[in-house]
C-alpha positions in Angstrom: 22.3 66.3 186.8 21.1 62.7 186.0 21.3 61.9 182.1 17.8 61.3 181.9 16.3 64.5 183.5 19.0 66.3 180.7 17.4 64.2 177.7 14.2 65.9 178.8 15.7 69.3 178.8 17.4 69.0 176.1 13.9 68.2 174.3 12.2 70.9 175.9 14.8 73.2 174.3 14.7 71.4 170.8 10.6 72.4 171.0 11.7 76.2 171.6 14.8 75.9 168.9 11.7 74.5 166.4 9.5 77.7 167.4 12.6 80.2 166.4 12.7 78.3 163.2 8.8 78.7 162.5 9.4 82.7 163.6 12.3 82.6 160.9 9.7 81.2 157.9 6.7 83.6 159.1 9.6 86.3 158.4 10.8 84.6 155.4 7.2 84.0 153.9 7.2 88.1 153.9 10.8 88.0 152.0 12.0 89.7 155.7 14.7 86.8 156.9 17.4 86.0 155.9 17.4 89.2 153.8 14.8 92.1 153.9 13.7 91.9 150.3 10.5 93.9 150.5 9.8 97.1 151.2 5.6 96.3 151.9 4.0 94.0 154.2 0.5 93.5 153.1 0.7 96.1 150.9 1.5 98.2 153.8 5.1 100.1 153.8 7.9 98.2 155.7 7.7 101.9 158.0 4.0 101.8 158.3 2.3 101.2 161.9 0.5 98.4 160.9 4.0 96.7 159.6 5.5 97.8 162.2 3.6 96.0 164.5 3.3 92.7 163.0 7.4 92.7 162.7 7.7 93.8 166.3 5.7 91.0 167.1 7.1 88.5 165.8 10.8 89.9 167.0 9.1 89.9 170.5 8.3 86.4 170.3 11.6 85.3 168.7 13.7 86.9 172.0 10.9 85.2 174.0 11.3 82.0 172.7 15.2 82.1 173.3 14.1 83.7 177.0 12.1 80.5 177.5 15.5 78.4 176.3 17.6 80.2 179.3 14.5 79.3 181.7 14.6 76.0 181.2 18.6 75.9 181.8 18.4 78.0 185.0 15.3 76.0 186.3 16.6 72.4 185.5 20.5 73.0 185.5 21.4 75.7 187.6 18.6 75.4 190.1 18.0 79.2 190.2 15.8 81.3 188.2 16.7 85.2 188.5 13.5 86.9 190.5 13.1 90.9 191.0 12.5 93.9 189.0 15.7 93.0 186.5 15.0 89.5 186.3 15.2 89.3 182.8 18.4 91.1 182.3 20.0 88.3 184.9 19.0 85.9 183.4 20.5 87.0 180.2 23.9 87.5 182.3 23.5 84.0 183.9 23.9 82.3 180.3 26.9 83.9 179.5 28.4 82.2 183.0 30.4 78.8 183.3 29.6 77.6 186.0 32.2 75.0 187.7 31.1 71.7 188.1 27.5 71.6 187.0 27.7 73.6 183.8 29.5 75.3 180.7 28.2 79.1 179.7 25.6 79.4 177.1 26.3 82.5 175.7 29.6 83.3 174.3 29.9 87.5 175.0 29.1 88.4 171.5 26.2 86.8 171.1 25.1 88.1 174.5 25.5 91.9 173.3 23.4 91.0 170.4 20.8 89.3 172.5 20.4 92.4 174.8 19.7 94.7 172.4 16.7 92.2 171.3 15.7 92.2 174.8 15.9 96.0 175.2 13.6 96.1 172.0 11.3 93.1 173.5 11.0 95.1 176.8 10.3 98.8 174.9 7.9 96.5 172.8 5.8 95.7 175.7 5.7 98.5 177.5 4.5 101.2 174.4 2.2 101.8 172.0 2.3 100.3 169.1 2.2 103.4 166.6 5.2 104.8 169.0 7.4 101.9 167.3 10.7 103.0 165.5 10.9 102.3 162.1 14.4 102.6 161.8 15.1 100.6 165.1 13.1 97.9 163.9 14.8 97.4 161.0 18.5 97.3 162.5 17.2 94.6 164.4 15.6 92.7 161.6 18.8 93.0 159.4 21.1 91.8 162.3 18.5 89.0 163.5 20.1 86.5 160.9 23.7 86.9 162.9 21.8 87.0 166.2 20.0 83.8 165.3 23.3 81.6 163.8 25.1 83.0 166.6 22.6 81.5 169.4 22.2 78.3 168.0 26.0 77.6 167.1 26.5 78.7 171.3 23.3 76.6 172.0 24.8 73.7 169.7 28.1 74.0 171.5 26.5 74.3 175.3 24.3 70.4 174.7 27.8 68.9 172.9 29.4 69.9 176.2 26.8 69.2 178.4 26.1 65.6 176.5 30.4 65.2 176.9 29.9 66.1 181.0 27.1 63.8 181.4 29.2 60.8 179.5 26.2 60.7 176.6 26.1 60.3 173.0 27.4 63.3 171.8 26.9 62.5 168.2 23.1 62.4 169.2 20.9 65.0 167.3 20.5 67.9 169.5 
């Protein structure tokens, strides 16, 4: 990969790192991230439907966003963007690959376990109604999506360090 072509990637990815941090102050705003210090949303209970589906929209857009991040790496880096019925789940496997010569993994295996269970909910989110959401599920992944979220962008931080290294750039760059 040319130097240039990964300065462009790597800004496409800083625009999708900026929309994670925007889903973290929506969450924050409702005194949800980093801590879930209300038990309302809008006056409605943390267990209602209506709460329900505003949280579950915003953790649908969060795993999206980071979906969007391993795109762009398997489009402009790897050259191959998983296609079929489990394309998603591949592509959540292909991040947590090194592979030789043209890239380091994404994903350190951790961080990949908690990712899938975001992408389990983001996939049940999409494909049922709204009042069938689970209250209880919802709020596991809301308490774990601080760890979720420093975990990704410490791997994410790591990957561009050793990508800038690979590609003989800056590395003290911001990324």
């Amino acid at each position: 990969m040319i130097p240039e072509k990964y300065l462009l990637l790597e800004a496409r990815i800083r625009k999708e790192v900026a929309n994670l941090e925007r889903l973290e102050r929506e969450l924050a705003r409702y005194n949800l991230f980093p801590r879930i210090q209300a038990d309302s949303l809008g006056g409605f209970s943390l267990a209602d439907e209506a709460s329900l589906r505003i949280i579950g929209s915003i953790l649908h857009d969060y795993y999206t966003a980071i979906e969007k991040i391993f795109r762009i790496i398997a489009r402009d880096i790897d050259c191959s963007v998983p296609a079929g019925e489990q394309w998603h789940k591949e592509l959540l496997d292909q991040m947590t690959l090194e592979v030789p010569g043209l890239r380091p993994a994404l994903l350190a295996g951790k961080t990949a376990r908690s990712l899938d269970e975001l992408w389990a909910f983001r996939h049940v989110f999409r494909n049922i109604y709204g009042f069938s959401l689970d209250p209880a599920k919802i709020r596991q992944l809301l308490e774990g999506l601080p760890e979720v979220a420093g975990d990704f962008k410490k791997d994410l931080h790591l990957f561009t360090l050793r990508m800038r290294r690979v590609l003989g750039l800056d590395s003290s760059s911001e990324v």
